[in-house]
C-alpha positions in Angstrom: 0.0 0.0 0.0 3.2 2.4 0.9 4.3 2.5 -2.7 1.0 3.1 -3.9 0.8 6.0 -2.4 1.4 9.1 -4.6 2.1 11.7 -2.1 4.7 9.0 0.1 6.1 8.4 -3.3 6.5 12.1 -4.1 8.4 12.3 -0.3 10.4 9.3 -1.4 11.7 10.8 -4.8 12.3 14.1 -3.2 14.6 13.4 -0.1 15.9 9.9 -1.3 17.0 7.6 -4.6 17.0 4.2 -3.5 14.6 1.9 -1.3 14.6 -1.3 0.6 11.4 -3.5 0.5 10.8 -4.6 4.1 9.5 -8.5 3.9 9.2 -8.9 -0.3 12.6 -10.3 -1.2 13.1 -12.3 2.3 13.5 -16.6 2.6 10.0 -16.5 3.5 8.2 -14.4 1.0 9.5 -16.1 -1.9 9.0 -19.6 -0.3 5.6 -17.7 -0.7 4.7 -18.3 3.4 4.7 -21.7 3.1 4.9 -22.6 7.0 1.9 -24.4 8.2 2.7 -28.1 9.2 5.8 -29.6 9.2 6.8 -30.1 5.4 6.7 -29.1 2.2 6.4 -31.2 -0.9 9.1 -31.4 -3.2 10.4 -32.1 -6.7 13.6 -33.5 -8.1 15.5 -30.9 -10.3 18.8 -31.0 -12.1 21.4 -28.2 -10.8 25.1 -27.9 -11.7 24.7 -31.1 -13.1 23.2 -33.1 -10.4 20.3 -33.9 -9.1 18.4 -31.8 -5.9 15.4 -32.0 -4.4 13.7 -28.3 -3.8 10.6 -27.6 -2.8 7.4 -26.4 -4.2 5.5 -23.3 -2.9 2.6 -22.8 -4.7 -0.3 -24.2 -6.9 1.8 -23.6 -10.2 4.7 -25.9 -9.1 7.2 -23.5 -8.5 10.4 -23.5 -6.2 10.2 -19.7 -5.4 7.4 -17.1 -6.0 8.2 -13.6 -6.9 4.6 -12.3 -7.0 5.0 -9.9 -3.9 8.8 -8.8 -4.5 7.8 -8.1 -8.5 4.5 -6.4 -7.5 6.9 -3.7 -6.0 9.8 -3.8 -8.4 7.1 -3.2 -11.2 5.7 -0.2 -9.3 9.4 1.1 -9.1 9.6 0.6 -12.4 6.6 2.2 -13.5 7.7 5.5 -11.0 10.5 5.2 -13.4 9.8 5.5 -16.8 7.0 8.2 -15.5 10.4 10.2 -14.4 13.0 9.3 -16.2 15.2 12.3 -14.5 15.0 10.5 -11.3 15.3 7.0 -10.9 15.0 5.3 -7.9 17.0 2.5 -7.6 16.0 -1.0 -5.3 18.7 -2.5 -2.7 17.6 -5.6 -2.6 17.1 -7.5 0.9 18.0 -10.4 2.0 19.3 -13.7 0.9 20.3 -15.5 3.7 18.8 -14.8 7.1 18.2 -16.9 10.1 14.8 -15.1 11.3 12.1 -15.4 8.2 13.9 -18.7 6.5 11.3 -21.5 7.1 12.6 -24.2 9.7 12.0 -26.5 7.2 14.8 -25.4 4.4 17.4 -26.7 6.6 15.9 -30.4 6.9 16.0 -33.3 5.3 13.1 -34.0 2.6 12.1 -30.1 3.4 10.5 -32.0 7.0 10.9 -30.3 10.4 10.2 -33.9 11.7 13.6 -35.1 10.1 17.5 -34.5 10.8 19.4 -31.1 9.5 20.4 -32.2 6.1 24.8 -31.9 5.9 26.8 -29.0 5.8 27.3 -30.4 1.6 23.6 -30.7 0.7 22.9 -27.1 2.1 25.5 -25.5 0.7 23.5 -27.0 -2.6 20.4 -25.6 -1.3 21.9 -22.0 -0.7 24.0 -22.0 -3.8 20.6 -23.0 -5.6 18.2 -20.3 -4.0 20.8 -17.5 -4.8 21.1 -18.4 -8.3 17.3 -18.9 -8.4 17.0 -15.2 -7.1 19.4 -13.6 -9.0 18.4 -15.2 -12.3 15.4 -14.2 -11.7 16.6 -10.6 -12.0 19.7 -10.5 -13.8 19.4 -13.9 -15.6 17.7 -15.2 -19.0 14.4 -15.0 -17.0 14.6 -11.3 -16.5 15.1 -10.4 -19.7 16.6 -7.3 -19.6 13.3 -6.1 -17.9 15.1 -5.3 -14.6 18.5 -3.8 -16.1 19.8 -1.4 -13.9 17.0 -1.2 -10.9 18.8 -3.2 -8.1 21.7 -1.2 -7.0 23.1 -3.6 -4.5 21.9 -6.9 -2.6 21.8 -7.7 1.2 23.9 -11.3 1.1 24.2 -12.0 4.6 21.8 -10.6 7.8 22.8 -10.1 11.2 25.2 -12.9 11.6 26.5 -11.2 14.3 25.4 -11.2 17.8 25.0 -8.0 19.7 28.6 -8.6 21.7 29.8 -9.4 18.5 30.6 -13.3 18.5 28.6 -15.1 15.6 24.8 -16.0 15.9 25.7 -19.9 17.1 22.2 -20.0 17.3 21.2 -19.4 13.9 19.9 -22.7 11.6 22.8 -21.5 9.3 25.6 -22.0 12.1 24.1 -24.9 13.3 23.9 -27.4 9.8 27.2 -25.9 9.1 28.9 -26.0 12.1 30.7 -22.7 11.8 30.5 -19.4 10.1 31.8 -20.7 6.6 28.0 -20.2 5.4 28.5 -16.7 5.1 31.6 -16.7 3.0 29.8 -19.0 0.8 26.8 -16.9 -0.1 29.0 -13.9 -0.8 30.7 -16.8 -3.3 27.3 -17.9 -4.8 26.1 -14.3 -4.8 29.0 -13.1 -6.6 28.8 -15.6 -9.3 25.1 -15.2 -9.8 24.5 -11.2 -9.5 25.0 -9.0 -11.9 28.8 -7.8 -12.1 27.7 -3.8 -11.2 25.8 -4.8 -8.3 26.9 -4.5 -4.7 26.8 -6.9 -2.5 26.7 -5.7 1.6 26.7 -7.5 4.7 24.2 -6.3 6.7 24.1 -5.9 10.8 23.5 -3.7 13.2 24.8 -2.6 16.8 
């Protein structure tokens, strides 16, 4: 409703040239909410040459759904080409997070009810979901449509606890054991995003 909003839009392109979509572009909005009950169901895909199970969110049998985040990115867009003199630009937000990532990404089969799945098939799983979002809007599925909108990407969030050791308690941590996750999705992210766009750990405190 925010960006819908002439007059907050009008405030926005005055004092500011970028924005940050609060929940759009989270682990749980494009797992499109899926967290009632214990499990998902799944299909068998073929990534970097091997097979992977991922889940599916929605009626249409797909792995992540955009609908919310490209509701917004459209509405950017549209701001856009109605002033071409001033652009605003999206920071995109956030790939991997331990608060709104569904308990069930980090188990085997997708199931709450089963074991954390190993450090090596979840290193699959985030190197998959970053390439998923990122082609999404850099790759052959964007098309070109999105060239130039994001500005930079939010990899990593609050990894850090407030005294500054790492978040031990974080799903992340805990399949992998150690902090290593995080140096990976700046890997994945970097091979998947678009060469001009930053990429930021992001933290607080």
């Amino acid at each position: 409703s925010e960006i819908s909003d002439d007059t907050l839009m009008e405030l926005v392109e005055k004092h500011f040239n970028a924005v940050t979509f609060g929940n759009e572009l989270k682990p749980d909005a494009l797992f499109n909410y899926q967290i009632d009950g214990n499990s998902v169901p799944t299909k068998t895909i073929t990534f970097e040459g091997e097979e992977l199970q991922v889940p599916i969110v929605n009626d249409a049998g797909d792995s992540l759904d955009f609908s919310r985040a490209d509701a917004m990115a459209d509405k950017i867009l549209e701001w856009n080409n109605a002033h071409p003199d001033q652009k605003i630009r999206i920071r995109g937000h956030v790939l991997v997070w331990h608060s709104q990532t569904q308990e069930w990404f980090f188990h085997e089969n997708y199931d709450i009810t089963k074991p954390y799945v190993n450090k090596e098939t979840m290193n699959r799983r985030l190197e998959w979901f970053i390439s998923g979002v990122f082609d999404h809007y850099f790759g052959k599925a964007a098309n070109g449509k999105y060239d130039g909108l994001f500005y930079g990407w939010d990899v990593v969030n609050e990894a850090v606890n407030d005294d500054g050791t790492m978040r031990t308690s974080s799903n992340w941590y805990k399949v992998y054991g150690d902090a290593g996750y995080v140096t990976d999705a700046f890997t994945f992210a970097r091979k998947y995003a678009d060469k001009d766009v930053k990429l930021f750990l992001n933290d607080y405190n």
